[in-house]
C-alpha positions as CSV (number, residue, x, y, z in Angstrom):
1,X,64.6,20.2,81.5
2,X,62.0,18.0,81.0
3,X,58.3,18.3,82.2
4,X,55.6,15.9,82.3
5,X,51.6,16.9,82.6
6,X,49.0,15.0,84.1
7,X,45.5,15.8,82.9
8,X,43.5,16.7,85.8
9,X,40.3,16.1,83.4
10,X,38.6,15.5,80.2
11,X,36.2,17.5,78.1
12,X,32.8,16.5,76.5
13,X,30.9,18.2,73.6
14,X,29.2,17.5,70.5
15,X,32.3,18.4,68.4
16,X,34.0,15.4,67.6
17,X,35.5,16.4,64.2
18,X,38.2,19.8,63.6
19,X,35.5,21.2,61.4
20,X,33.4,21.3,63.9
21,X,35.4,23.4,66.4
22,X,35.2,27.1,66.1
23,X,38.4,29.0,65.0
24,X,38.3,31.0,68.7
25,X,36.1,30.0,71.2
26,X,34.8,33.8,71.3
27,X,33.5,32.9,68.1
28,X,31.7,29.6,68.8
29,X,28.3,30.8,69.7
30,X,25.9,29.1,71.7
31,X,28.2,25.9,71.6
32,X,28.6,24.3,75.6
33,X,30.7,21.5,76.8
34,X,31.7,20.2,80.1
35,X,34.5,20.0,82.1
36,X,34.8,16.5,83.8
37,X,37.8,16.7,86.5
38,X,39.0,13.3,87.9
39,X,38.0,12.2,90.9
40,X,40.0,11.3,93.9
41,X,42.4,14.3,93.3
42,X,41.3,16.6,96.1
43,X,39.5,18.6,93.3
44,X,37.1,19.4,95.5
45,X,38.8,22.1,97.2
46,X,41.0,22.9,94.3
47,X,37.4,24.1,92.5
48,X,36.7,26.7,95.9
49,X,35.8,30.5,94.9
50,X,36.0,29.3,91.3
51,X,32.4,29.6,91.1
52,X,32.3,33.8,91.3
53,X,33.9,34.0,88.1
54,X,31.7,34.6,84.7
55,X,35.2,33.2,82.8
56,X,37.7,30.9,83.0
57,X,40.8,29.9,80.9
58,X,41.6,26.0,79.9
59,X,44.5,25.1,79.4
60,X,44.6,21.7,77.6
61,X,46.3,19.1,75.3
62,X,46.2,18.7,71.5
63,X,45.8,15.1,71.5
64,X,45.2,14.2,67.9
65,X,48.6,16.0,66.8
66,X,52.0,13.9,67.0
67,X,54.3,16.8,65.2
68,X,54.9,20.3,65.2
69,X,55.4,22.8,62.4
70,X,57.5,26.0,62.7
71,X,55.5,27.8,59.6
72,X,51.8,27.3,59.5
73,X,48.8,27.9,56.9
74,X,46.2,30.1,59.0
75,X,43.0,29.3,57.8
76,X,42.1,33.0,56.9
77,X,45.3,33.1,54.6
78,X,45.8,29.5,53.3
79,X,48.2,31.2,50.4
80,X,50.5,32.2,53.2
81,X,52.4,31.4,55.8
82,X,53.1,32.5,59.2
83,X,55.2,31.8,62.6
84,X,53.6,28.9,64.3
85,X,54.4,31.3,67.4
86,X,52.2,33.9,65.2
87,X,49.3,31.3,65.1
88,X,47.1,29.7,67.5
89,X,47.3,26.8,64.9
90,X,47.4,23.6,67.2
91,X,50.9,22.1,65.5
92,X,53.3,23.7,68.5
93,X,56.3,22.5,70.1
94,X,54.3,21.2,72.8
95,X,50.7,20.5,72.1
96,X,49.4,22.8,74.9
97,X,46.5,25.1,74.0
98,X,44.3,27.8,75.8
99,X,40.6,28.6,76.1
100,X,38.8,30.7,77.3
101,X,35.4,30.0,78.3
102,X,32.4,31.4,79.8
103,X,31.2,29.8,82.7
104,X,27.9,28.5,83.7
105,X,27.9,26.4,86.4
106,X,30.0,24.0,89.2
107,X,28.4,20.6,89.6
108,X,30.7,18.6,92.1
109,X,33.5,17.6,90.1
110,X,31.9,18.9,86.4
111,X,31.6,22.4,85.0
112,X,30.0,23.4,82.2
113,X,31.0,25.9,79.8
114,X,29.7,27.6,76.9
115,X,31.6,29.3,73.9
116,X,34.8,26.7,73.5
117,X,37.0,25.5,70.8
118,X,37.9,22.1,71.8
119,X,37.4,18.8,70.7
120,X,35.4,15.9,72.4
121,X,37.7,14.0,74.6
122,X,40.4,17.2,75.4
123,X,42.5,16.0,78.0
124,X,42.3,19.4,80.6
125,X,45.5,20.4,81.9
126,X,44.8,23.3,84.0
127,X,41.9,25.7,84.9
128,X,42.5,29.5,86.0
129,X,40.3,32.4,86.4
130,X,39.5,34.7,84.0
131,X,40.8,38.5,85.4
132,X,39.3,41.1,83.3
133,X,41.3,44.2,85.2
134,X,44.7,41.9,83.8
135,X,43.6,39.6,80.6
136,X,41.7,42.5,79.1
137,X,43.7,44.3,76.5
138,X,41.2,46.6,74.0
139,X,44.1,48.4,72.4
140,X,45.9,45.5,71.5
141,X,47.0,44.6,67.7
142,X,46.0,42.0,65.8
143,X,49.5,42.3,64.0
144,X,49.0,40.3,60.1
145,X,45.3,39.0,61.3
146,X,44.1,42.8,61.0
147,X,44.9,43.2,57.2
148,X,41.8,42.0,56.0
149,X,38.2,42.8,57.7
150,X,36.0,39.4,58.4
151,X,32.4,38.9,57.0
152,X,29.4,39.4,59.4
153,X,27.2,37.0,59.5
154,X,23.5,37.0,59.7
155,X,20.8,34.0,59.9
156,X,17.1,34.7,58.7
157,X,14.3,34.5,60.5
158,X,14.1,31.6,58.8
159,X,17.2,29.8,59.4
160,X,17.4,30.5,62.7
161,X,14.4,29.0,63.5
162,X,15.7,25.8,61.5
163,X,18.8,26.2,63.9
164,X,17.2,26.4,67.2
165,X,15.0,23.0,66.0
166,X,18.0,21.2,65.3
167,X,19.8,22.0,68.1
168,X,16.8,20.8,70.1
169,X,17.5,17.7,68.4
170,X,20.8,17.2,69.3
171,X,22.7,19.0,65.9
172,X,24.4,21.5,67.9
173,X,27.8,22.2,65.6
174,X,25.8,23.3,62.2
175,X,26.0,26.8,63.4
176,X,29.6,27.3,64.8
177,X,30.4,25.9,61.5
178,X,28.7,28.3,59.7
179,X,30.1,31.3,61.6
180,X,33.7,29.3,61.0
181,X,33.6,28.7,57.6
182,X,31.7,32.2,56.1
183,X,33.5,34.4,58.3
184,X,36.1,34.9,55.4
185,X,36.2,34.2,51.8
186,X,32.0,33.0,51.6
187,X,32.5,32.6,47.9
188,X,35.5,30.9,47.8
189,X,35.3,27.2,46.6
190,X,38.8,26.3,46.7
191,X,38.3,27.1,50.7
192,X,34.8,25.7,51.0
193,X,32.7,22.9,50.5
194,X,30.4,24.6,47.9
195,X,28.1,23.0,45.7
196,X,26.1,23.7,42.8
197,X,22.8,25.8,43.5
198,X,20.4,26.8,40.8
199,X,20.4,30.3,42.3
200,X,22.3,33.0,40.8
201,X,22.4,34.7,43.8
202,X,22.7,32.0,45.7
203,X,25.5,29.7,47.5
204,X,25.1,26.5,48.9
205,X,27.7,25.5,51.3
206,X,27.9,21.2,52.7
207,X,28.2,20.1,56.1
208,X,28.2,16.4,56.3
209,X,24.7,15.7,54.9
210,X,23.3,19.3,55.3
211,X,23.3,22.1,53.2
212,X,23.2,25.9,54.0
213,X,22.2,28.6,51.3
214,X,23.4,32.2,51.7
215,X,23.6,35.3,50.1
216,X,27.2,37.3,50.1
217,X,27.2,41.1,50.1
218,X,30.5,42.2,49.4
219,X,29.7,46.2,49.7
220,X,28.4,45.7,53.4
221,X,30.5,42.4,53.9
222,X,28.2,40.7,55.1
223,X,26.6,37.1,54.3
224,X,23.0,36.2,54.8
225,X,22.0,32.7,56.0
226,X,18.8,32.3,53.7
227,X,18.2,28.8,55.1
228,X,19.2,25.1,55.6
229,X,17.7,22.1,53.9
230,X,18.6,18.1,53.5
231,X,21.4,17.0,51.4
232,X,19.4,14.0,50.6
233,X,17.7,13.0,47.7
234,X,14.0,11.9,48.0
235,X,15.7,8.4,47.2
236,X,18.2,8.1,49.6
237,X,16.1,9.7,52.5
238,X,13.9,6.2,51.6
239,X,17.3,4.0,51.0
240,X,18.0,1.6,54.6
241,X,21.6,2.3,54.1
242,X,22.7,5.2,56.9
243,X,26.3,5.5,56.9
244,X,26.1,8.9,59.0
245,X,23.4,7.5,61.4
246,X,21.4,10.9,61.3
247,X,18.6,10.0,58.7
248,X,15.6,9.4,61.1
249,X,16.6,13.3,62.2
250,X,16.0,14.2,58.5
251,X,13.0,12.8,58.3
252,X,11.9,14.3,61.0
253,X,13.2,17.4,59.8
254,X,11.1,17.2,56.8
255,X,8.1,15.9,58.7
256,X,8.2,19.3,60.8
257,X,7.8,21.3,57.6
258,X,11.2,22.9,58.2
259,X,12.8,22.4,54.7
260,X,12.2,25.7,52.7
């Protein structure tokens, strides 16, 4: 048989590139996006009672993949290989994936939602309720994903109030990157976009045209978020040229007295 889906929606958020997009949404942080359901659908009543639930599960489209693969690299073990069916990795049979999301509020027609993994311009498939008494399994396995423990991560005082400035600006993925990409292996530079520091102690890892320097404790396994600075130079904050668009931010940034 063959089946075809309809999206009864599209989702917006700031994440518009895969590295942007948390690994699981439960793992996002503070990231939201919206739910923006079609109009002229009978929506309307579809979206009744909806709003007594703290959770919700999307079910939605893979848009940017054409193929599938039946063994996958997961991004925690990229020198092996698992089961697609073992993955959540986004290169299925059928591009369907599944979210869940907390959410915040019911606007007509919109919904926004907080702690996601999905890319700007989703198409949504489906929405359903979140059950706890029925979706909620704390003695289940994490079969070959428990072999190795993840990193904790921690932001100083310092970085996190660098963070909550730039998200006031608008730069809302830095962090859900962070907790992506130093979650396992911190130290790795064949995995991660790591530069050269100055700091013994001391890692610097990119994202676009920012930097992040943390400290790795391998005894406690955790990594420390010292702080997060410009990647550019005093002559190219000064240069007209502004391929990423983002520059007057910068300056701003450094006008703020935020740089360490």
């Amino acid at each position: 048989m063959t089946f075809t889906f309809k999206p009864i929606g599209i989702f917006r958020c700031p994440e518009k590139f895969s590295y942007d997009v948390a690994r699981q949404g439960s793992l996002a942080g503070r990231n939201s996006g919206i739910v923006e359901l079609y109009p002229n659908r009978n929506f309307e009543q579809a979206l009744q009672e909806l709003a007594g639930f703290s959770h919700l599960w999307i079910l939605f489209a893979f848009h940017q993949n054409s193929h599938w693969k039946p063994m996958v690299s997961p991004p925690r073990h990229r020198k092996r290989k698992v089961g697609v069916f073992a993955s959540r990795a986004p290169y299925r049979p059928n591009p369907i994936g599944l979210s869940c999301v907390e959410l915040l509020a019911i606007k007509g027609l919109q919904l926004d939602v907080r702690g996601h993994d999905l890319l700007d311009e989703t198409p949504v498939l489906d929405l359903k309720p979140y059950l706890r008494y029925a979706d909620c399994h704390p003695d289940a396995s994490d079969g070959w994903l428990g072999e190795e423990e993840l990193f904790q991560i921690q932001f100083s005082s310092f970085a996190e109030n660098q963070l909550y400035w730039l998200e006031s600006q608008g730069l809302t993925c830095l962090r859900s990157f962070l907790l992506n990409q130093l979650q396992f292996e911190p130290a790795n530079a064949k995995r991660h976009r790591l530069l050269e520091n100055g700091e013994n102690s001391c890692h610097l890892l990119a994202y676009r045209t920012w930097r992040a320097a943390f400290q790795v404790d391998l005894e406690t396994r955790t990594v420390l978020v010292l702080r997060i600075q410009s990647g550019y130079s005093n002559a190219e904050i000064n240069e007209q040229q502004d391929p990423y668009n983002d520059k007057n931010l910068h300056r701003l940034f450094l006008q703020a007295a935020l740089p360490y």
